[in-house]
C-alpha positions as a Markdown table, in Angstrom:
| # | Residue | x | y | z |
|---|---|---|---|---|
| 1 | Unk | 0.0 | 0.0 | 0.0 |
| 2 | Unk | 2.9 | 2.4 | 0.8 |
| 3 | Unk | 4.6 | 1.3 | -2.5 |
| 4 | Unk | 1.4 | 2.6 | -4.3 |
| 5 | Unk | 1.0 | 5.8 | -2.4 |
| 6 | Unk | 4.4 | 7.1 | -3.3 |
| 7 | Unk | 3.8 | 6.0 | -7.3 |
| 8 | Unk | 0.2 | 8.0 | -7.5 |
| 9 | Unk | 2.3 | 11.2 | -5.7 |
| 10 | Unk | 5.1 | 10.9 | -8.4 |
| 11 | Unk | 2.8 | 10.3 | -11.6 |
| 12 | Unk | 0.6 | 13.3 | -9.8 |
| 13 | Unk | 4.3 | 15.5 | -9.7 |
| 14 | Unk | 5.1 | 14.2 | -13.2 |
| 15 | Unk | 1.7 | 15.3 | -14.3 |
| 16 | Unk | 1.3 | 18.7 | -12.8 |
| 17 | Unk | 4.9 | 19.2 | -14.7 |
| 18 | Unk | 3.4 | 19.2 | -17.3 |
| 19 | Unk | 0.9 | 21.3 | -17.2 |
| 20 | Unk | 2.2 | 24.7 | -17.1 |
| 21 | Unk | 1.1 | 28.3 | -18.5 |
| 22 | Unk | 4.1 | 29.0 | -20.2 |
| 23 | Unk | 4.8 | 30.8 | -23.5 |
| 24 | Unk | 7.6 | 29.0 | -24.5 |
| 25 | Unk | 9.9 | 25.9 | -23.3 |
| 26 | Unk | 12.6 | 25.2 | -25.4 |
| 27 | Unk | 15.6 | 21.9 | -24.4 |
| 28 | Unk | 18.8 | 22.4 | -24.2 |
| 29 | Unk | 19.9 | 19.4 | -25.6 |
| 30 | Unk | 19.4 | 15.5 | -25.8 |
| 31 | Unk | 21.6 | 14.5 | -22.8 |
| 32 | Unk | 20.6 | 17.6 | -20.2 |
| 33 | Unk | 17.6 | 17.5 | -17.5 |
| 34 | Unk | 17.3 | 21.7 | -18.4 |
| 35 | Unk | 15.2 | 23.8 | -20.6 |
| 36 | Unk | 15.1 | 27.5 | -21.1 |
| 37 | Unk | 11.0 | 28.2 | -20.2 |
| 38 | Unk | 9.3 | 31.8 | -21.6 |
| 39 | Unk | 6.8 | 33.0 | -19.0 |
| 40 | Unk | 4.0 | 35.9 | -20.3 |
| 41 | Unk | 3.0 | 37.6 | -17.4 |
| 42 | Unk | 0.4 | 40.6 | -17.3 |
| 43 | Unk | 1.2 | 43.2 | -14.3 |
| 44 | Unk | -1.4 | 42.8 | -12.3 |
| 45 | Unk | -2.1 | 46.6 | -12.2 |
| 46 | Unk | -1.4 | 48.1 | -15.2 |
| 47 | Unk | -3.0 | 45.3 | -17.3 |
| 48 | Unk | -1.7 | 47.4 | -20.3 |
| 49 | Unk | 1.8 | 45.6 | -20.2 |
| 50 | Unk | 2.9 | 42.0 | -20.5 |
| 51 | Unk | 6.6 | 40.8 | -19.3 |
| 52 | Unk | 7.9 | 37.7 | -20.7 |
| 53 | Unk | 10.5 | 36.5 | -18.6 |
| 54 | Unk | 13.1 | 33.6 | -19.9 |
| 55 | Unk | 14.8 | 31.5 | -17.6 |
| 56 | Unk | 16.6 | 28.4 | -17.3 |
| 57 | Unk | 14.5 | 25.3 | -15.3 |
| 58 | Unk | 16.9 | 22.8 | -14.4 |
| 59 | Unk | 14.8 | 20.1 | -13.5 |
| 60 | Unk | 15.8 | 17.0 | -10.8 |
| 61 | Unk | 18.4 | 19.7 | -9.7 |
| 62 | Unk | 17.8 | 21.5 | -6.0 |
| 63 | Unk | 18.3 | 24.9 | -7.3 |
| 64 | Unk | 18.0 | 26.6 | -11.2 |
| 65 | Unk | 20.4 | 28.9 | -13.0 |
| 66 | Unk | 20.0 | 32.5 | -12.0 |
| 67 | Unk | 20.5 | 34.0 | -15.3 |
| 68 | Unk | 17.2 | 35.2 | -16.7 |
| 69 | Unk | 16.3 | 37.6 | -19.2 |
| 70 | Unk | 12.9 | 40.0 | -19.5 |
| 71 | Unk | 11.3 | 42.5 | -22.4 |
| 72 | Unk | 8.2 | 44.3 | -21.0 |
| 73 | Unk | 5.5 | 45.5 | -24.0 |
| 74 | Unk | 2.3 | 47.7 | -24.2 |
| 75 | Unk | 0.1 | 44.8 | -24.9 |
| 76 | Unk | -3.1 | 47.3 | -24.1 |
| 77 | Unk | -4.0 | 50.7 | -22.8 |
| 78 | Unk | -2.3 | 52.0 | -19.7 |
| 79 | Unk | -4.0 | 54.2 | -17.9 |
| 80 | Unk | -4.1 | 57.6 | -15.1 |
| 81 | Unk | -6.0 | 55.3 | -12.7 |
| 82 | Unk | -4.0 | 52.4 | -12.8 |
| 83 | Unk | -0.5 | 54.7 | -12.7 |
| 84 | Unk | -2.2 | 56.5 | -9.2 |
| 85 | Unk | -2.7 | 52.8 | -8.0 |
| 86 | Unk | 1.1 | 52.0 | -8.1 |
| 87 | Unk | 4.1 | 52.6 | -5.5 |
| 88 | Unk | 6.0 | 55.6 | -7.5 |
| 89 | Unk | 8.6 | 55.0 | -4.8 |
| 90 | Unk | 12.5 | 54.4 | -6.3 |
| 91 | Unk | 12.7 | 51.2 | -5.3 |
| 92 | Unk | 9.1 | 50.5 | -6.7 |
| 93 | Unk | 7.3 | 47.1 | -5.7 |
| 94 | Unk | 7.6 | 43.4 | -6.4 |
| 95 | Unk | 4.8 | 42.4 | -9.3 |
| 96 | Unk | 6.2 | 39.1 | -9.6 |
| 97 | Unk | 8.0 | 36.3 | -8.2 |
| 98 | Unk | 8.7 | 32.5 | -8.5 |
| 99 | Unk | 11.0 | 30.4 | -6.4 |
| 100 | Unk | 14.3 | 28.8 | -8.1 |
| 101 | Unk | 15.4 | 26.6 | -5.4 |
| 102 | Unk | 14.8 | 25.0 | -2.0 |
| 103 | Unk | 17.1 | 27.3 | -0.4 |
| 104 | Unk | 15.7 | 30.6 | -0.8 |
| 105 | Unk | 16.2 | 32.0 | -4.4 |
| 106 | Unk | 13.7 | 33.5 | -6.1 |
| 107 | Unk | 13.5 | 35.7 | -9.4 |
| 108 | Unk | 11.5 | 38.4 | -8.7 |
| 109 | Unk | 10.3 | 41.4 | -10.9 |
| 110 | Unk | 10.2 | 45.0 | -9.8 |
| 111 | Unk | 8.4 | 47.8 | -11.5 |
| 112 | Unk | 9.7 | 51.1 | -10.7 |
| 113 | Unk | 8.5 | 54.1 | -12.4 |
| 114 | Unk | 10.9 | 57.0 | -13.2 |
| 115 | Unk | 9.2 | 60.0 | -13.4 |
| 116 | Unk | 11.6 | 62.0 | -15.5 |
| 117 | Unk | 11.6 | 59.9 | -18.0 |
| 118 | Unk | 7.9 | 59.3 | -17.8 |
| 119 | Unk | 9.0 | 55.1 | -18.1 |
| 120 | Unk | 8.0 | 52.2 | -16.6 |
| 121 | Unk | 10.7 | 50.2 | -15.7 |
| 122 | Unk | 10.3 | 46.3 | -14.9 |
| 123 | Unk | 13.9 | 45.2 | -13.6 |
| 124 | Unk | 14.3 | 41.3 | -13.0 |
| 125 | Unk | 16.7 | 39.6 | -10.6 |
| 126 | Unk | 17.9 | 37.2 | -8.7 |
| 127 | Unk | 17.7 | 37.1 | -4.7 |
| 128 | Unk | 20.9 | 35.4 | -3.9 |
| 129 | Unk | 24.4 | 35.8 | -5.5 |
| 130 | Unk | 26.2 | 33.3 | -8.0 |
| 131 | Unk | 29.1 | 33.3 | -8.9 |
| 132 | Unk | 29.9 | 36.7 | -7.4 |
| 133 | Unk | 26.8 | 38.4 | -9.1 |
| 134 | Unk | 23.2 | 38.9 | -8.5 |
| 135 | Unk | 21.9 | 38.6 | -12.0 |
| 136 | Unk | 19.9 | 40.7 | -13.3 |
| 137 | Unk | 17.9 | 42.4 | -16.1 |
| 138 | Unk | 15.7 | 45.2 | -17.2 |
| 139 | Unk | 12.8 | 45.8 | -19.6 |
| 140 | Unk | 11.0 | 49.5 | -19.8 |
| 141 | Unk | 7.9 | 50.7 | -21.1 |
| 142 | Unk | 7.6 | 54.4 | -22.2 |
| 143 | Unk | 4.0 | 56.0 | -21.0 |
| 144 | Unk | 4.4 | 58.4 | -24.4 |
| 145 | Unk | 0.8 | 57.9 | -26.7 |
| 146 | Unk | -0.6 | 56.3 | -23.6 |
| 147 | Unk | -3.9 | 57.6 | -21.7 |
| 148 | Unk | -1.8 | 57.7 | -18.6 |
| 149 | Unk | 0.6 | 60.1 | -20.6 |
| 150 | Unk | -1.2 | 63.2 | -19.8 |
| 151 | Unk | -1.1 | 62.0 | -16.1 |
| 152 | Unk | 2.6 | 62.2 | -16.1 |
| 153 | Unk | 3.4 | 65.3 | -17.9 |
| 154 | Unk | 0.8 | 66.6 | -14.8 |
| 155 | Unk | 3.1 | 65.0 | -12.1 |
| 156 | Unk | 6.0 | 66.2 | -12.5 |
């Protein structure tokens, strides 16, 4: 009976696998557990941009790759209401974050917005170092022939 338990918990980890919302997944080759996966993901405020994020799962390891990559779109309108909803902040606020390992690294997404420029900026990273570095990457999104454009010239 134990024997049978711990077969329907790995086919049910095997199946959840493989059912996954991501854009893209792409091997790295025959004879390697690890794939590069493509993540779309809306910000959860201003609905009007989409981030795909790339990074490397490295699956049956404990921990993934840190290197990751991001390029933030308009994908719809971006609006006065949802920039008043955000944290203007310079250090901005977490919109989103997965783990990549049991011991406490995540890749997290930050959108900060920098007023001078009028641009959203979505800056990805790592939250422990490798290899000396905590990797990183940004992605921006100019408010210019948005609705939330007149907002910003009105801000500053």
């Amino acid at each position: 009976m134990y024997k049978q338990k711990i077969w329907l918990a790995l086919v049910g980890v095997v199946a959840l696998a493989g059912c996954s919302d991501d854009a893209a997944k792409v091997s790295l080759g025959l004879f390697t557990t690890k794939d590069v996966v493509v993540s779309a993901q809306q910000d959860p405020i201003i609905t009007g941009v989409t981030c795909h994020i790339s990074h490397v799962e490295a699956n049956l390891d404990f921990s993934d790759p840190s290197d990751m990559s991001i390029a933030c779109r308009q994908t719809g309108e971006i609006t006065a209401q949802q920039m008043q909803q955000i944290d203007l902040s310079k250090d901005g606020e977490v919109v989103f974050k997965t783990s990549k390992s049991i011991l406490f690294k995540s890749l997290k997404v930050r959108r900060i917005y920098d007023a001078k420029t009028r641009t959203l900026l979505y800056l990805s990273y790592s939250t422990k170092e490798t290899s000396g570095s905590h990797h990183h990457a940004l992605s921006t999104v100019p408010l210019y022939n948005t609705q939330a454009w007149q907002w910003a010239t009105k801000t500053e």
